[in-house]
N, C-alpha and C positions, 0 to 999 in steps of 0.2 A: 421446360418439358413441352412436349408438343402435342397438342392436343390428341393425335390419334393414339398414343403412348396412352393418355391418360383414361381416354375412351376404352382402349383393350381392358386396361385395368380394373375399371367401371364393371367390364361387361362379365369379367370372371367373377368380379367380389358380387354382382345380383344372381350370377348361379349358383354360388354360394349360398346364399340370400335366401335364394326359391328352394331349394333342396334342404333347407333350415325349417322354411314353412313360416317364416317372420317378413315382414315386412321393414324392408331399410334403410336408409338414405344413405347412399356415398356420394361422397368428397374427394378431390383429387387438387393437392395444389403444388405450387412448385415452390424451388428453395429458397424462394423469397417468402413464402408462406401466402404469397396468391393465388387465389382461385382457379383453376385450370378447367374444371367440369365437376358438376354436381348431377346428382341424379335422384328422387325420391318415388320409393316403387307407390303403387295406391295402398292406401292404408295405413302407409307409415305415419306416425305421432308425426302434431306437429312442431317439435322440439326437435329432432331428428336430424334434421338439416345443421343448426347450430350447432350440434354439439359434431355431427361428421366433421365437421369444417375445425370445430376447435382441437379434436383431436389428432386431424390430418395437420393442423397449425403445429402442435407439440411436438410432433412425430419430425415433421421437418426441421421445427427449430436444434432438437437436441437430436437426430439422429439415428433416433432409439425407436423400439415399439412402446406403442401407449402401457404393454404389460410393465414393462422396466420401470417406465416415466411412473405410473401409481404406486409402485416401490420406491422410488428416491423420495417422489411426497411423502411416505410414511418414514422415511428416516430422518429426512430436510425437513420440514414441512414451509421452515420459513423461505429457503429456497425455489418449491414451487408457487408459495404466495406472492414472491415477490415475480416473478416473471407474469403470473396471473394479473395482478395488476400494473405490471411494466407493458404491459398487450391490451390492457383494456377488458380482460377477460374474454380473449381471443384464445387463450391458451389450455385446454382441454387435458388436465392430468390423469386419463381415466383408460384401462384398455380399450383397442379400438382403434388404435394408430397403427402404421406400421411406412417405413423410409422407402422410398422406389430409387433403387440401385442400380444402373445399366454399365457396363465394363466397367465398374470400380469407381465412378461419378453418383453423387446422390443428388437426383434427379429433382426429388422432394417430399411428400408423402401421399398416403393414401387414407384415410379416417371410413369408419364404417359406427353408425349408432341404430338400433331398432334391436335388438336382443338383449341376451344375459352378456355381461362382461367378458364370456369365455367367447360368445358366438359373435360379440363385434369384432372380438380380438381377431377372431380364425375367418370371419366374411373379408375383415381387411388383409390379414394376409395373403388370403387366396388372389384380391386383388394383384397384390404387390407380387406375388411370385409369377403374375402372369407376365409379365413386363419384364420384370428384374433379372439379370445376369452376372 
């Protein structure tokens, strides 16, 4: 993923973010589940960053939005514990995630944490829809 990709991405999910009235930390990494670009607005908790990053981790690993991935935990659960600690607790099962998609390639993901579970969910999608084709 290339940085300025990841940068656009960034720049939607904190309008998101500001029109939310929360303060957020996104995460942007690629399909290796590295780091591409972080961002933490002022105010945001300072947990924020961790968990953007674990759940932009999840999202890329399996593909899926962090919405699904918190759904397989409740039906697997030993499923997502084992990947939680196969990652070192890199692996964020919680909405918030969401895969960055460009011509039918998964680029990697995008993670958003500072709200309610529905409002990471929809800062990081906004992210990922800004990028994604």
């Amino acid at each position: 993923m290339e940085l300025a990709t990841a940068n656009k991405a960034i720049e939607s999910a904190l309008a998101k973010a500001k029109d939310l009235g929360r303060s957020f930390t996104i995460a942007v990494m690629d399909d290796s589940g590295r780091i591409v670009a972080l961002q933490r607005m002022d105010g945001a908790h300072f947990v924020t960053p961790d968990l953007a990053m674990g759940k932009a981790f999840a999202s890329a690993a399996l593909g899926r939005p962090g919405v699904q991935i918190a759904e397989i935990g409740k039906t697997s659960p030993a499923f997502i514990t084992s990947i939680v600690g196969a990652t070192d607790g890199k692996f964020v099962a919680a909405p918030g995630g969401t895969p960055i998609v460009v011509s039918g390639k998964r680029l990697g993901a995008i993670g958003a944490s500072g709200g309610t579970p529905d409002q990471d969910q929809e800062v990081a999608d906004a992210g990922a829809a800004a990028v994604s084709s």
